[in-house]
C-alpha positions in Angstrom: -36.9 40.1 -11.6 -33.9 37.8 -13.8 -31.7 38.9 -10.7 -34.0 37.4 -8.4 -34.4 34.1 -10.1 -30.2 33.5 -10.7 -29.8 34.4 -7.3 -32.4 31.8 -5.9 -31.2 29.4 -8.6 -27.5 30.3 -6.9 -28.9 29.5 -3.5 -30.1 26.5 -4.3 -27.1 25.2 -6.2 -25.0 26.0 -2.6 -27.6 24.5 -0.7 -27.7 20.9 -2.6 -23.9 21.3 -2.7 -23.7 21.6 0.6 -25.9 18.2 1.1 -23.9 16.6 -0.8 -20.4 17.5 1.0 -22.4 16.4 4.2 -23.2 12.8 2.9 -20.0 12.3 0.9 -17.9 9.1 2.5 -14.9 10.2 4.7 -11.4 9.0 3.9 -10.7 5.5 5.6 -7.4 5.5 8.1 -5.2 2.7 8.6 -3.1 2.8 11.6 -0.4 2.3 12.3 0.2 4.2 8.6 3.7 3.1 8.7 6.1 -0.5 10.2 9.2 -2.0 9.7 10.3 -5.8 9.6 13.6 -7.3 9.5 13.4 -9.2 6.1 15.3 -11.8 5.3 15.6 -12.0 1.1 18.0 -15.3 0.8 21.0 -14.3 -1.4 19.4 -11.0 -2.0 20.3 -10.1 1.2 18.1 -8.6 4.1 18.1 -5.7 6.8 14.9 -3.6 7.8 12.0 -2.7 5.7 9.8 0.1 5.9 6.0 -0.8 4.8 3.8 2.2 3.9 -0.3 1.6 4.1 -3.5 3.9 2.8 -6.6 3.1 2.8 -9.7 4.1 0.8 -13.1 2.2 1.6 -12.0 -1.5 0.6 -9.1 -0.4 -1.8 -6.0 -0.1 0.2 -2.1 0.0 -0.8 1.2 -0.8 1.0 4.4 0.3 -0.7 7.5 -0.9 0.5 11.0 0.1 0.9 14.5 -1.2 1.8 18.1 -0.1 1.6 18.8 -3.2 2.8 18.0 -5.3 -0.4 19.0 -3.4 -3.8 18.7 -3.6 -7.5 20.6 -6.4 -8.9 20.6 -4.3 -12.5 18.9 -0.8 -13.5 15.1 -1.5 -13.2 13.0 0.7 -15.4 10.0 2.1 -13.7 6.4 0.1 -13.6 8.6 -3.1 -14.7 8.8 -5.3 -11.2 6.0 -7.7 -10.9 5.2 -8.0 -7.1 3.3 -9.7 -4.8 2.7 -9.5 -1.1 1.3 -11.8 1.5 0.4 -10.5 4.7 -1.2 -12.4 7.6 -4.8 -12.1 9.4 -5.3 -11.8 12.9 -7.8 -14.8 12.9 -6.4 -16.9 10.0 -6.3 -16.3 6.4 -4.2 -14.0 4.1 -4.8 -11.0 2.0 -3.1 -10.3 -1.4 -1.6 -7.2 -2.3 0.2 -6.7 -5.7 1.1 -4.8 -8.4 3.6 -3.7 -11.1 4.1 -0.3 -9.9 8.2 1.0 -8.7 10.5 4.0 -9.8 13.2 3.8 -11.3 15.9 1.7 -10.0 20.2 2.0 -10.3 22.2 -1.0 -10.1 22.8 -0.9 -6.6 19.7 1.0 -5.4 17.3 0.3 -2.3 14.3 -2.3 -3.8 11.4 -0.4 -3.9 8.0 -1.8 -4.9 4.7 -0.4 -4.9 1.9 1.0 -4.4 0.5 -2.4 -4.1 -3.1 -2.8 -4.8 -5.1 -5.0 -2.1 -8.9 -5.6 -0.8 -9.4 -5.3 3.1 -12.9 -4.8 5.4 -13.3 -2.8 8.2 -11.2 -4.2 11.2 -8.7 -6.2 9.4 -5.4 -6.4 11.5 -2.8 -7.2 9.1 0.8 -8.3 9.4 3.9 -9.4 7.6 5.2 -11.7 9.8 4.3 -15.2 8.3 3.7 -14.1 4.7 5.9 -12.9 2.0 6.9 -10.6 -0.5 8.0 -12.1 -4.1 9.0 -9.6 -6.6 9.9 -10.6 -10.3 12.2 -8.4 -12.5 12.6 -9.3 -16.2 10.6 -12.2 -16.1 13.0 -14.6 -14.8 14.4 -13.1 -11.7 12.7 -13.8 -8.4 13.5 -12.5 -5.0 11.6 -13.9 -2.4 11.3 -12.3 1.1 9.8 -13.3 4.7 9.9 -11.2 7.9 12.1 -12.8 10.6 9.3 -11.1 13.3 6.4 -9.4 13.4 6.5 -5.7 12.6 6.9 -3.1 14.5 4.9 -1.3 16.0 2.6 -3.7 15.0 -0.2 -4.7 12.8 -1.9 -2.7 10.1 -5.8 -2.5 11.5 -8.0 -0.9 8.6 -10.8 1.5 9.5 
């Protein structure tokens, strides 16, 4: 008889398990997951970017990376302050930013993120016509706009 009862209790464990995996919320996609822009960063310099996007429900992040823009000194990791602007289709702006980046050598590709940001369902993104500004040690700036829009285009969240 105790082998009957754990093995029903078993069953219904697996069972409400089970219900639970079938109303649990799928993983949002963004597509395209991954564009580059030609960035021009003033004295900092400027080239191609590559822009990396996820998304989970409303929470989405965009890293960012560039060989054509480097360190001006060793960066310690987390110590970058950024902030980037990207563009609505329709009008408006969403904020993504952060203090997250690896470690950096005098000399190495700028790379910042993940950068935290809210979007809904359909918003088409894009960095042509914002901006990314990234503050190291409190008192450097580098500011950077896309010189067109990215390719192969937009970020559209799901």
């Amino acid at each position: 008889m105790r082998g009957t009862r754990i093995g029903t209790g078993a069953s219904l464990v697996a069972a409400v398990a089970a219900c639970g995996l079938a109303f649990a919320p799928s993983a949002a996609a963004v597509a395209p997951g991954t564009a580059t822009v030609n960035a021009d960063c003033g004295s900092w310099g400027g080239g191609d970017a590559t822009l990396t996007a996820t998304q989970s429900g409303t929470s989405a992040t965009i890293t960012i990376n560039t060989s054509a823009v480097t360190a001006p000194l060793a960066i310690s990791r987390d110590s970058l302050v950024s902030e980037l602007t990207l563009v609505k289709a329709g009008g408006g702006t969403t904020l993504f930013k952060g203090t997250k980046n690896p470690a950096m050598a005098a000399g190495g590709a700028l790379e910042v993120g993940p950068l935290s940001g809210t979007v809904a369902s359909g918003d088409s993104l894009e960095a042509f016509g914002g901006k990314l500004k990234v503050t190291a040690f409190g008192f450097i700036t580098i500011t950077c706009t896309a010189q067109g829009p990215q390719s192969p285009g937009p970020f559209v969240f799901d």
